[in-house]
C-alpha positions as CSV (number, residue, x, y, z in Angstrom):
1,X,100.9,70.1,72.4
2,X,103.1,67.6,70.5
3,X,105.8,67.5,73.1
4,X,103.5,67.1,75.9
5,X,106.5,67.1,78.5
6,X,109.8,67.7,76.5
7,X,112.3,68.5,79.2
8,X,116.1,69.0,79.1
9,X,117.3,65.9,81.7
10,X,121.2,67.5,81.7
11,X,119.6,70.4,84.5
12,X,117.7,68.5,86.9
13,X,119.1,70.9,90.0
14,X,116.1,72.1,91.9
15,X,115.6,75.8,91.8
16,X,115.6,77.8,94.6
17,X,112.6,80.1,94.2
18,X,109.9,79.5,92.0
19,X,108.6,82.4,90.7
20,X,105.4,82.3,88.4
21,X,103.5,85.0,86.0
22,X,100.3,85.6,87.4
23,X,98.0,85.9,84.8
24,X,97.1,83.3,82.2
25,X,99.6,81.2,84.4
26,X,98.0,80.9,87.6
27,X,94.2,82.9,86.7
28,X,91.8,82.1,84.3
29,X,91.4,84.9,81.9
30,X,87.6,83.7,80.5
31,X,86.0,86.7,82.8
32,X,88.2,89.8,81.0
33,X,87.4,87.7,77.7
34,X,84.0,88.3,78.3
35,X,84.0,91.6,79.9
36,X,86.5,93.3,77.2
37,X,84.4,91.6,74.6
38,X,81.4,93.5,76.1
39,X,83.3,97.2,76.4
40,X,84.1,96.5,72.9
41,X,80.5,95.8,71.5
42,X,80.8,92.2,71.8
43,X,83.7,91.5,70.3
44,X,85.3,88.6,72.2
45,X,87.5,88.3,69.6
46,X,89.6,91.0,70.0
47,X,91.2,90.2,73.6
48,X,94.5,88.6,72.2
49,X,94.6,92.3,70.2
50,X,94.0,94.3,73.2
51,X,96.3,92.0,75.2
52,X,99.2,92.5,72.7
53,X,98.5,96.3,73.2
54,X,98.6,96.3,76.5
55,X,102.1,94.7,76.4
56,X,103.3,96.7,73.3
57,X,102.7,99.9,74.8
58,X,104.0,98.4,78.5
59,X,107.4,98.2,76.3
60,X,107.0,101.6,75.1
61,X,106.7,103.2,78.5
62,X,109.5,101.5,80.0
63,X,111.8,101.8,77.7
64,X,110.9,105.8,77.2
65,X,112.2,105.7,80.6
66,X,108.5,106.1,82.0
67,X,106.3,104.3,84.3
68,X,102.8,104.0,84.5
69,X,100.5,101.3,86.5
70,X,100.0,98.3,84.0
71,X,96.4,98.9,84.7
72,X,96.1,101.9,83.5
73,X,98.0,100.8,80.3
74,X,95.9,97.9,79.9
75,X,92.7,100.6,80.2
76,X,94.6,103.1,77.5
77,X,95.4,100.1,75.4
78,X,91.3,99.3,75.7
79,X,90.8,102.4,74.3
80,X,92.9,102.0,71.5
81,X,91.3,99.1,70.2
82,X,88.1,100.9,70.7
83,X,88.8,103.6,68.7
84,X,90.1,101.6,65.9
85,X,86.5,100.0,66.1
86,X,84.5,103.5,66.0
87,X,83.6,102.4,69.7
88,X,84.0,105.4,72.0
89,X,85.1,104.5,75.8
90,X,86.1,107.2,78.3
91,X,89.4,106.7,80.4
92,X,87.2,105.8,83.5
93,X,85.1,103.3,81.8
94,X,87.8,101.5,80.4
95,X,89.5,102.0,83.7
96,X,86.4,100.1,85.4
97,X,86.1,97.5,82.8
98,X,90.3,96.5,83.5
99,X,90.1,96.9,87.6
100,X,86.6,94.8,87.6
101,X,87.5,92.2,85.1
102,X,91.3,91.3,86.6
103,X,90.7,91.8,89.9
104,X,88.1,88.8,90.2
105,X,89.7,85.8,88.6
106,X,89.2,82.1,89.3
107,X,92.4,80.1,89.3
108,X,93.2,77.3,86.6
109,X,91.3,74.2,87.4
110,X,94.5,72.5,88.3
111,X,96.4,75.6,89.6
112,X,96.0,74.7,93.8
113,X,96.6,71.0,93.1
114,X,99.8,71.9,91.5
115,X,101.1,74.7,94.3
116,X,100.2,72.5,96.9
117,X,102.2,69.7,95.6
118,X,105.1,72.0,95.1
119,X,104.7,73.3,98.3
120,X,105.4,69.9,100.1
121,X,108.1,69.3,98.1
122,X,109.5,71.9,99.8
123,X,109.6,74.8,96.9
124,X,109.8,78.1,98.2
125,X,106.9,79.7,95.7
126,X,107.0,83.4,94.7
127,X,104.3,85.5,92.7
128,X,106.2,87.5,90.2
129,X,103.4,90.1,88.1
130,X,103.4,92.9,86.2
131,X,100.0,94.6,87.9
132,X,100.4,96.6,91.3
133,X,101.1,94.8,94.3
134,X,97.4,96.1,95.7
135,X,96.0,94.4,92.4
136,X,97.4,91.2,93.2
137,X,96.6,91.1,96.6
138,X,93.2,91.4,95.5
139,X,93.2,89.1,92.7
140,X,94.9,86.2,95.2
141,X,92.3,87.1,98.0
142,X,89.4,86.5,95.1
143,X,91.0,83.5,93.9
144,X,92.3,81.9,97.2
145,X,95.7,81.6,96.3
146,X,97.3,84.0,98.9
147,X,98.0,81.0,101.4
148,X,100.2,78.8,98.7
149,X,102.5,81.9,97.8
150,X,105.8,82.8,100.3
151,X,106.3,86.3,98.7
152,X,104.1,88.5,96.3
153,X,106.1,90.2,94.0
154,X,105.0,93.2,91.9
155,X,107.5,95.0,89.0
156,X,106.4,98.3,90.4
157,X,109.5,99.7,92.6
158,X,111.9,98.6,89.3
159,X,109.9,101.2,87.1
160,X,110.1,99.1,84.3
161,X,108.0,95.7,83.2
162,X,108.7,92.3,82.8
163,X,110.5,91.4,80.1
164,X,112.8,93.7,80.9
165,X,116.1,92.0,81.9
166,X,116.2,94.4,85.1
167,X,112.7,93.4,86.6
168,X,114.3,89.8,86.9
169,X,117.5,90.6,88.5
170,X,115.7,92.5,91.0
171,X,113.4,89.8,91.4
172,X,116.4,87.4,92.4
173,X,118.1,90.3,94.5
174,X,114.6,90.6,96.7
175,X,114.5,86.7,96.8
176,X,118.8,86.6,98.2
177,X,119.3,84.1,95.9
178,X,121.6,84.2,92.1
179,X,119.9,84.4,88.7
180,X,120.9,80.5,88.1
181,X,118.8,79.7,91.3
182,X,115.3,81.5,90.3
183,X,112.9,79.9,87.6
184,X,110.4,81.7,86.0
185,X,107.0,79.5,85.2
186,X,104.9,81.3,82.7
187,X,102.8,80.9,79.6
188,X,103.8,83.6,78.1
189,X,106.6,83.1,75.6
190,X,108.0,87.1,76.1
191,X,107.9,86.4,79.7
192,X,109.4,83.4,79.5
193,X,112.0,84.9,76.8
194,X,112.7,87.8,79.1
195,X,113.8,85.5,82.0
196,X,115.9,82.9,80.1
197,X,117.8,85.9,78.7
198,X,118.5,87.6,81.7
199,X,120.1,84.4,83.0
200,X,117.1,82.4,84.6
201,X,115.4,79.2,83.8
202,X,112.1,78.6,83.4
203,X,108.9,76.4,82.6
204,X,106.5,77.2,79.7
205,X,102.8,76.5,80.3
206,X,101.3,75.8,76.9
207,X,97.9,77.6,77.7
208,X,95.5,77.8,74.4
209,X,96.9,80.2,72.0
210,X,100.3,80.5,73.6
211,X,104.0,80.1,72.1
212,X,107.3,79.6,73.2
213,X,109.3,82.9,71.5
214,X,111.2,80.6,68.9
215,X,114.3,82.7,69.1
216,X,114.4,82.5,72.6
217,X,117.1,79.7,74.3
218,X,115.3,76.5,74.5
219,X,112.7,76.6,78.1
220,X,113.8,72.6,80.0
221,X,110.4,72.4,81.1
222,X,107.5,72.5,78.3
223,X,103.9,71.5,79.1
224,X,99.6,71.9,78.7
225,X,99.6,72.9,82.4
226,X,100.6,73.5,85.8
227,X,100.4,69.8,87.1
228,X,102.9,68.4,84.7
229,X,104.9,70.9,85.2
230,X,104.7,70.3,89.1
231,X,104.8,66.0,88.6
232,X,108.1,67.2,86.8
233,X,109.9,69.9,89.3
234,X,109.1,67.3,92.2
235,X,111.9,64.8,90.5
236,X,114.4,67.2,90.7
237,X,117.0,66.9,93.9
């Protein structure tokens, strides 16, 4: 990235909680790559399309007033993208591909350097996901993560998804803290978007292929990866 670590300095207040977006953020998504690419007759390529789906239609169930597991969006969305590839999947495959693919994840080469160094900085550290809180149990036990993490967090109970400005303000309201006092670290630039708006800060993790939303309010904290975002947060009293 250009600005490798372009930070406001006029905020350094330390946050509260920390909450952070689960995956991308904290997991390595090279497995569903792979395994998405295979469901879809080798086409790796079209992850960031079935992603985007998955998200699109995640928008279009919440604000319908519905709710439906993410993972069973992310499998429908699957089979959207098939079908606009004359590939035929059956709900349980692409069920089977989703649950198998996310729910065995490695972490981020640098992810447990970074927690761990938050952690004795005294952060109180808070997963904050869209998937079921059963998915993420199982995707923290895979990655051995669960130990670094004071509260797992799942959207569920809200009936709506992130970016939704009401998943965040019942994200503080779990946590007892204000909106001002939570901070959202993500590499998603809707996620990120979505907290900033609903009166959080938050950190942007510059994974490959990720912006910040430019119409968003500016993010304080914008770097390549988890560790400079950490060597950062430490300085701040």
């Amino acid at each position: 990235m250009d600005n490798e670590m372009e930070y406001k300095k006029s905020n350094t207040t330390r946050p509260k909680v920390l909450f952070f977006d689960v995956n991308e953020t904290l997991l390595d998504l090279t497995k569903v790559k792979k395994e998405v690419g295979k469901a879809l007759g080798g086409r790796e390529d079209l992850l960031s399309l079935w992603f985007t789906t998955m998200l699109q239609y995640s928008l279009v169930t919440s604000a319908s007033g519905q709710y439906k597991p993410f993972g069973h969006i992310g499998a429908a969305a699957l089979q959207m993208v098939a079908a606009n590839h004359d590939i035929n999947l059956s709900e349980e495959d692409a069920r089977t591909v989703i649950s198998e693919s996310m729910g065995n994840l490695p972490a981020h080469p640098e992810v447990k350097e970074a927690l761990t160094q938050l952690k004795d900085a005294g952060y109180k550290l808070v997963a904050f996901t869209n998937s079921s809180k059963d998915g993420l149990k199982k995707q923290f036990k895979n990655a051995g993560l669960t130990e670094y993490f004071d509260e797992m967090l799942s959207v569920e109970p809200t009936g709506k998804f992130k970016p939704f400005a009401d998943t965040y303000t019942w994200g503080a309201k779990q946590m007892g803290v204000e909106l001002e006092e939570c901070m959202l670290i993500a590499a998603h630039g809707w996620d990120v978007a979505g907290a900033l708006w609903a009166g959080w800060r938050a950190a942007f993790i510059g994974r490959p292929g990720q912006q910040e939303y430019p119409l968003a309010p500016r993010t304080e904290i914008i770097v390549s990866d988890l560790k400079k975002a950490a060597d950062i947060l430490v300085t701040y009293s």
